[in-house]
N, C-alpha and C positions, 0 to 999 in steps of 0.2 A: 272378863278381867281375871287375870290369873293373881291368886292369892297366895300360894306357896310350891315349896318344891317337896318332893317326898322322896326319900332315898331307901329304897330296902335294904335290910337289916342282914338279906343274904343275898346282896349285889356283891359281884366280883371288881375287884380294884385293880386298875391298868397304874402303869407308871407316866407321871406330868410330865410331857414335856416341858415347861415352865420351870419347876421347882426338883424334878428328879423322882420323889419319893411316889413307893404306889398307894396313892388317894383318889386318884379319880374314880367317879360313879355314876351310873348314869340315875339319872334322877326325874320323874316324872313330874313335868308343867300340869296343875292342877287347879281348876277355877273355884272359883265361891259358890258355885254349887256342886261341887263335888265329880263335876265333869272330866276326864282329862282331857289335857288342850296339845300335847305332844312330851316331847323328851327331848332332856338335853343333857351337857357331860358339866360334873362340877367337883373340884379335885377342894375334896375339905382340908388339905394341909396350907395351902396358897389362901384359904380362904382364913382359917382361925391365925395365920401366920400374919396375911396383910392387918387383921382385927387388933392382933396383940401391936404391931410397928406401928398403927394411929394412936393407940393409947399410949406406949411408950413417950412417941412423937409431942402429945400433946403435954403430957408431962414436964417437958424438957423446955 
């Protein structure tokens, strides 16, 4: 079971196609026991951006 992603601190940042801005990073799928389980790409501007528009949203 994968339990989190882990992003390093000196990953280089492409530019989203999604959103434009360069955030994306590739970020290591990591299990519950400390295994890694692969890699994937996750652009933290789309991510804290969608987070902020739910709370907004819910707001309203």
């Amino acid at each position: 079971m994968i339990t989190r992603m882990v992003i390093s601190r000196d990953s280089t940042t492409l530019e989203c196609e999604r959103c434009g801005h360069p955030a994306v990073h590739v970020a290591r799928l990591v299990a519950d026991n400390g295994g890694e389980v692969g890699q994937t790409l996750v652009c933290t501007f789309c991510r804290s951006h969608r987070a902020d528009r739910t709370t907004r949203d819910e707001r309203d």
